[in-house]
C-alpha positions as CSV (number, residue, x, y, z in Angstrom):
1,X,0.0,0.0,0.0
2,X,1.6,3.2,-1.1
3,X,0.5,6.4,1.2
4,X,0.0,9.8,-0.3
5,X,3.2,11.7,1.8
6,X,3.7,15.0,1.0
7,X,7.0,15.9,0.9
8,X,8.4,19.7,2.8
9,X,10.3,22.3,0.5
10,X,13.4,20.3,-0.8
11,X,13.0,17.2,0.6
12,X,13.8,14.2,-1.7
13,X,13.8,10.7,0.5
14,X,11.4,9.7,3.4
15,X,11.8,11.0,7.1
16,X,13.5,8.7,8.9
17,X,12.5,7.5,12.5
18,X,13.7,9.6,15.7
19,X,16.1,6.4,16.6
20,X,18.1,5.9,13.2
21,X,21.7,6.7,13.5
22,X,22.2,9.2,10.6
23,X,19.3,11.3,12.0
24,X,20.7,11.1,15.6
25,X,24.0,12.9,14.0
26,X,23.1,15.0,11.2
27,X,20.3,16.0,14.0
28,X,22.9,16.9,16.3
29,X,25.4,18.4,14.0
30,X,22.9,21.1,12.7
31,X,21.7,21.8,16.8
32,X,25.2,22.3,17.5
33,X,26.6,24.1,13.7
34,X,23.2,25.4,12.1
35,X,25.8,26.9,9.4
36,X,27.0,23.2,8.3
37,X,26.2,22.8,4.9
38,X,26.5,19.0,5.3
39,X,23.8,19.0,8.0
40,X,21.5,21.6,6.1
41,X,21.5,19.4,3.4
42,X,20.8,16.2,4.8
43,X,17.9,17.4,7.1
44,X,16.2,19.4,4.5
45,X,16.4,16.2,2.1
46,X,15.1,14.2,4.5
47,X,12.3,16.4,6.0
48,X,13.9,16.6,9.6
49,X,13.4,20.5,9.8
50,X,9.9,22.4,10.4
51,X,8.4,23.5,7.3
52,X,9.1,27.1,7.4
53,X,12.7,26.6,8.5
54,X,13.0,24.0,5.4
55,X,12.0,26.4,3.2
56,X,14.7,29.0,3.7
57,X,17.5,26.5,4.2
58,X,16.1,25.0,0.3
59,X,16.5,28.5,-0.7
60,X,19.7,29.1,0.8
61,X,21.2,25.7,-0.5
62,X,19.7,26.3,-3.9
63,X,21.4,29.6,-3.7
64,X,24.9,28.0,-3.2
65,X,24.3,25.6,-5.9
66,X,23.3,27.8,-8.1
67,X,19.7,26.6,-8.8
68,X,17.0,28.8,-9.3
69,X,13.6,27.9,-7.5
70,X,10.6,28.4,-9.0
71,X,7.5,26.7,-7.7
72,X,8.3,23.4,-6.8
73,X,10.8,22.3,-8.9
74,X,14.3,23.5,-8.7
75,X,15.9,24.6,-12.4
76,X,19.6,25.2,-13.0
77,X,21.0,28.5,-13.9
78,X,22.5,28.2,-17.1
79,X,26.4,28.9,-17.1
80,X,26.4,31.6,-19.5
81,X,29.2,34.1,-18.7
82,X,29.3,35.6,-22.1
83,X,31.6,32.6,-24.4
84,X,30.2,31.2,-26.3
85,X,30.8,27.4,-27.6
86,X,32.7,26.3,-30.6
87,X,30.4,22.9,-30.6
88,X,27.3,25.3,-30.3
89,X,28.0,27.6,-33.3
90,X,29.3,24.9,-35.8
91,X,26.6,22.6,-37.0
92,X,27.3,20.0,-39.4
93,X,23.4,18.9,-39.3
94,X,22.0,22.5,-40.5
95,X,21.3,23.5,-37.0
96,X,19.7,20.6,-35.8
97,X,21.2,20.3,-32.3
98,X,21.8,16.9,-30.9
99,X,20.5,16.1,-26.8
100,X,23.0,14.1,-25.4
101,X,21.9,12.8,-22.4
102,X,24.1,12.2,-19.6
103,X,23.8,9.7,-16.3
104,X,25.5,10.1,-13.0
105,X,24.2,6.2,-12.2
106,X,27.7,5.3,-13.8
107,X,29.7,7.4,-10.9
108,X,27.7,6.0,-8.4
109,X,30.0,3.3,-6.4
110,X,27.7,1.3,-4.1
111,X,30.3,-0.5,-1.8
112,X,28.0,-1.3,1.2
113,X,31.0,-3.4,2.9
114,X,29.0,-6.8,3.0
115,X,31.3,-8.1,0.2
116,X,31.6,-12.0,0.9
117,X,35.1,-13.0,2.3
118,X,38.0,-11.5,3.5
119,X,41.0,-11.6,5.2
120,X,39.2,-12.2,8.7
121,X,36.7,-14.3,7.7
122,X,36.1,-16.8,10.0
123,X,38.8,-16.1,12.4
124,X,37.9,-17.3,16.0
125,X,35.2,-19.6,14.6
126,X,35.1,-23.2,15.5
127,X,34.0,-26.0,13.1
128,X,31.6,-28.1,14.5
């Protein structure tokens, strides 16, 4: 059974419970360092903040990313500082631009350190 949750201003995963350990610290961390960017970003993407207090921490970490906010769904600025692109202004197609579409999934590494074997596997165990 899926719930309908609604989400606070940029969150992006589910709240975790009060007892988990990485809401225990990033919990902590932002009580005692409200300026830790680590901290503001993990509780806001995670909903652990009040709602009003969400929403101008997503504005201030949209602001230091350099994503502009409107409505709901956060947009990137384009980085446009006056060059323009060799690629962009020579066409071979007849201006036909090509999207190329790009995927972080590949930078992902998902090492979650329950790799079978290892040096001290089974050390102190007794056959039976």
């Amino acid at each position: 059974i899926v719930e309908n949750v609604k989400f606070k201003p940029g969150q992006k995963h589910q709240t975790p419970s009060p007892g988990s350990g990485d809401r225990v610290f990033y919990d902590t961390l932002f009580a005692q360092n409200p300026d830790s960017h680590m901290a503001q970003e993990w509780c806001v993407a995670h909903g652990t903040l009040p709602v009003l207090e969400a929403d101008r921490l997503h504005r201030i970490i949209c602001k230091r990313k350099n994503i502009v906010v409107k409505s709901a769904s956060p947009i990137k600025k384009s980085q446009s500082n006056g060059k323009s692109s060799k690629s962009k202004s020579s066409s071979s197609s007849g201006g036909a631009k090509k999207k190329v579409k790009t995927s972080n999934v590949d930078a992902v590494v998902t090492d979650t350190g329950l790799d079978a074997g290892g040096v001290w596997e089974g050390v102190g165990a007794k056959e039976f």
